[in-house]
C-alpha positions as CSV (number, residue, x, y, z in Angstrom):
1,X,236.4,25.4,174.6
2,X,237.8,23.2,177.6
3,X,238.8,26.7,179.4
4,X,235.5,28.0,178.9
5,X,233.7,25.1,180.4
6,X,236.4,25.5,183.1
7,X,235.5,28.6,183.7
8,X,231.7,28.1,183.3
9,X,231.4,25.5,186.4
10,X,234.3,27.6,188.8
11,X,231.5,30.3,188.8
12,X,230.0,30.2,191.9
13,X,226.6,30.7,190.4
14,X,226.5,27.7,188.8
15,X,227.2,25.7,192.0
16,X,223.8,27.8,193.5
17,X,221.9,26.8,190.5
18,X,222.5,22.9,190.4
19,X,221.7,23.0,193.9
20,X,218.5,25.3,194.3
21,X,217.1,25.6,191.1
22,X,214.9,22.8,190.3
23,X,214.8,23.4,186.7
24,X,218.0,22.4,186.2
25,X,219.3,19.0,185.8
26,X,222.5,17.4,186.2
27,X,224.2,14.4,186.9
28,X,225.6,13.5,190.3
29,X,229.4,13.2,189.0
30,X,228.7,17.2,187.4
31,X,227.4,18.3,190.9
32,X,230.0,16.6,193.0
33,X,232.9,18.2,190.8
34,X,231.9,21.7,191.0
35,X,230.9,20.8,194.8
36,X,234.8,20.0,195.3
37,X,236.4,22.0,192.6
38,X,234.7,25.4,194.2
39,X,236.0,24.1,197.6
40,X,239.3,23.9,196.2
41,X,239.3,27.1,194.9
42,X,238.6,28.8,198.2
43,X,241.4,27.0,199.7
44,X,244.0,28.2,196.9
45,X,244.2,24.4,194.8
46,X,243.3,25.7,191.6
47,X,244.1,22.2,189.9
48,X,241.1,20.2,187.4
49,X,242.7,17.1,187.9
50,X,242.7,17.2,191.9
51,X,238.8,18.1,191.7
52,X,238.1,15.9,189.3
53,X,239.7,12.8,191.3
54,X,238.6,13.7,194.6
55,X,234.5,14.2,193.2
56,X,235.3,10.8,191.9
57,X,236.5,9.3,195.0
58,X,233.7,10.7,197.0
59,X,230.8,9.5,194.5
60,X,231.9,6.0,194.5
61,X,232.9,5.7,198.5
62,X,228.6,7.6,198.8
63,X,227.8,3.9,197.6
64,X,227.1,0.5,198.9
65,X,229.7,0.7,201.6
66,X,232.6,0.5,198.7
67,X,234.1,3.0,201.3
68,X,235.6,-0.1,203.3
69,X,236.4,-2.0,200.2
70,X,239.9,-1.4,198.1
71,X,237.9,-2.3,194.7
72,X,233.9,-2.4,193.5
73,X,235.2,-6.4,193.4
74,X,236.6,-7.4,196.5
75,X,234.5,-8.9,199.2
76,X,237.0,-7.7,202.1
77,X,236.0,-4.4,204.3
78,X,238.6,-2.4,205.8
79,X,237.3,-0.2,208.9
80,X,240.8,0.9,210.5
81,X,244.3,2.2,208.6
82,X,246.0,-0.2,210.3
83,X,244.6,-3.1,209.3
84,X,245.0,-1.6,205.7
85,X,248.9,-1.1,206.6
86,X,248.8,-5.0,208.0
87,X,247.5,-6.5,204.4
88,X,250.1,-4.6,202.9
89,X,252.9,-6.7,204.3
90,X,251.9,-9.7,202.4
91,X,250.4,-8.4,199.0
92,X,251.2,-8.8,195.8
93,X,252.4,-6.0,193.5
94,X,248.9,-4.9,192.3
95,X,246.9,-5.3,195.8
96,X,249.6,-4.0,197.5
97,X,248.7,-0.3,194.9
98,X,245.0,-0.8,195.8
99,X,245.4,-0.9,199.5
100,X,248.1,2.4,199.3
101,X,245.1,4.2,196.9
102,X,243.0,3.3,199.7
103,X,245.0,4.1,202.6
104,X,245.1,7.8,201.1
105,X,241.4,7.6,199.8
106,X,239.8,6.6,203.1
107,X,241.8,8.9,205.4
108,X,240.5,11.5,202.9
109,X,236.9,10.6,203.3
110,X,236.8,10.6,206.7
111,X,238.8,13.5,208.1
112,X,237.2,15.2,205.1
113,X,233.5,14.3,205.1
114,X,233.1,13.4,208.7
115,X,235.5,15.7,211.1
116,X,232.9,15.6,214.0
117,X,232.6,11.9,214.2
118,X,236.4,11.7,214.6
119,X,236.1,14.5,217.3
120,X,234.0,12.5,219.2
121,X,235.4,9.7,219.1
122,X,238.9,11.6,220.1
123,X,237.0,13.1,223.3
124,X,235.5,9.6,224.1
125,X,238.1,6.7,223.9
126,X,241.3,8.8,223.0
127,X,241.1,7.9,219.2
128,X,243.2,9.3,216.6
129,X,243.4,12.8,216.1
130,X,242.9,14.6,212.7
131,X,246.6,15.0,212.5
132,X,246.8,11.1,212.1
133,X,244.3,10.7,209.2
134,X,246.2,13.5,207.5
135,X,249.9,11.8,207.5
136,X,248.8,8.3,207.0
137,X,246.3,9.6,204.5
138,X,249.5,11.7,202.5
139,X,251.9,8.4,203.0
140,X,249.1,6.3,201.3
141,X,248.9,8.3,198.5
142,X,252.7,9.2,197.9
143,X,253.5,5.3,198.0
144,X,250.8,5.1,195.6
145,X,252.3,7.4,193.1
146,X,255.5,5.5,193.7
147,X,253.9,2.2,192.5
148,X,254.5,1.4,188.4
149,X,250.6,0.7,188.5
150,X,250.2,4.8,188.8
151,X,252.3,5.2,185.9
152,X,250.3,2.7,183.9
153,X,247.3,4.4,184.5
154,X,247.9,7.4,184.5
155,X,247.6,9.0,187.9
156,X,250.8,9.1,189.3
157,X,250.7,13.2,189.0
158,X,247.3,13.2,190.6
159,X,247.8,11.1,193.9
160,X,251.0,13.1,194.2
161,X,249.8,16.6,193.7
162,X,246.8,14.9,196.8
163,X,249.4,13.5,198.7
164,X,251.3,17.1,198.8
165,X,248.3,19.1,199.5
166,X,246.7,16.3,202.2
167,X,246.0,19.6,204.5
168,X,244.2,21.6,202.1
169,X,242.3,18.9,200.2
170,X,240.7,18.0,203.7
171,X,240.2,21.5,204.8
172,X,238.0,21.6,201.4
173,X,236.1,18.9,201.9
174,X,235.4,20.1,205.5
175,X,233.7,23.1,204.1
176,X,231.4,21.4,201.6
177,X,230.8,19.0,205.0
178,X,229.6,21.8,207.2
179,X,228.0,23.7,204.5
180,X,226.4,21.5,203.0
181,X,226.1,17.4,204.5
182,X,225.6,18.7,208.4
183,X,225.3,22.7,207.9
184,X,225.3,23.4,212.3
185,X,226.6,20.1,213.1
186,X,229.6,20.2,216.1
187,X,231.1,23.5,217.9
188,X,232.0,26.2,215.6
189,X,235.2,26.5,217.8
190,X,236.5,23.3,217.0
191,X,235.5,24.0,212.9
192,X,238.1,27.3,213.3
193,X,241.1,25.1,215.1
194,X,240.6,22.6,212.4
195,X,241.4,25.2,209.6
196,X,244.2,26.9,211.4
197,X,245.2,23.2,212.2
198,X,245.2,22.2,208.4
199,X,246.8,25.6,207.2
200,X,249.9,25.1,209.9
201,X,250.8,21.6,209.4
């Protein structure tokens, strides 16, 4: 039965429906998953558990700016990888997990979801390039998987099989971005050297 549902929401179909028909209904966790799990696909990660994380990540960063916080509990916002690097130094055991999760988990949103935005930003003050996001974004997540709290909960296999695949994961999420969050949004040039960028790393 699981393979069969597996199968059921990898048909591209089903992706067109939940998003054009309006007599069907489903939940924004559903639509998210078989947003990034289809994305996946097309990039060669045929893996539930990435899709399934990632559509997780990206549901609860969409939400009440928890995309600069390390928890839905702490007051603190993070807006720069370094400064998540710097609070490392001097956490404890479980923070210092949180803030590596993080690390991985913010890099991914935003080289994922908003590629452009970092563009621009590159062209006007000499920010970071994409190539940045992707290896502290991979190191956040590989530390993570180091930590005994991933092994407690369970995700140790997932952050590293993220961490490994950084590249593609990102690619991914740049399609659903430019298909369907800013479809003709920033020079279709630059959308090519980010793929070719991603699959050469």
């Amino acid at each position: 039965m699981e393979h069969g549902i597996h199968s059921l929401l990898d048909d591209p179909r089903v992706l067109n429906a939940l998003l054009t028909d309006p007599q069907v209904t489903a939940s924004p966790a559903l639509i998210f998953y078989v947003l990034v799990r289809q994305a996946l696909l097309e990039g060669g990660i045929d893996e539930p558990e990435t899709a399934d994380y990632v559509a997780s990540m990206l549901l609860a960063f969409g939400s009440s700016g928890r995309a600069y916080r390390i928890g839905d509990g702490s007051g603190r916002e993070f807006r720069y990888l370094v400064d998540l690097l710097a609070e490392m130094e001097s956490a404890g055991s479980r923070e210092r997990f949180l803030l590596r999760v993080h690390l991985g988990d913010y890099s991914l949103w935003m080289s994922g979801l908003f590629p452009h935005y970092l563009a621009a930003r590159l062209r006007r003050r000499g920010a970071p390039p994409l190539s940045y996001y992707e290896g502290m974004g991979a190191s956040g997540y590989s530390m993570a998987a180091d930590s005994p709290e991933a092994e407690r909960f369970g995700i140790d296999g997932v952050l590293k099989a993220v961490a490994r695949q950084f590249a593609g994961v990102r690619i991914a999420l740049n399609r659903i971005s430019d298909r369907y969050f800013w479809p003709g949004a920033g020079d279709p040039v630059e959308r090519l050297l980010r793929e070719v960028g991603g699959r050469t790393a």
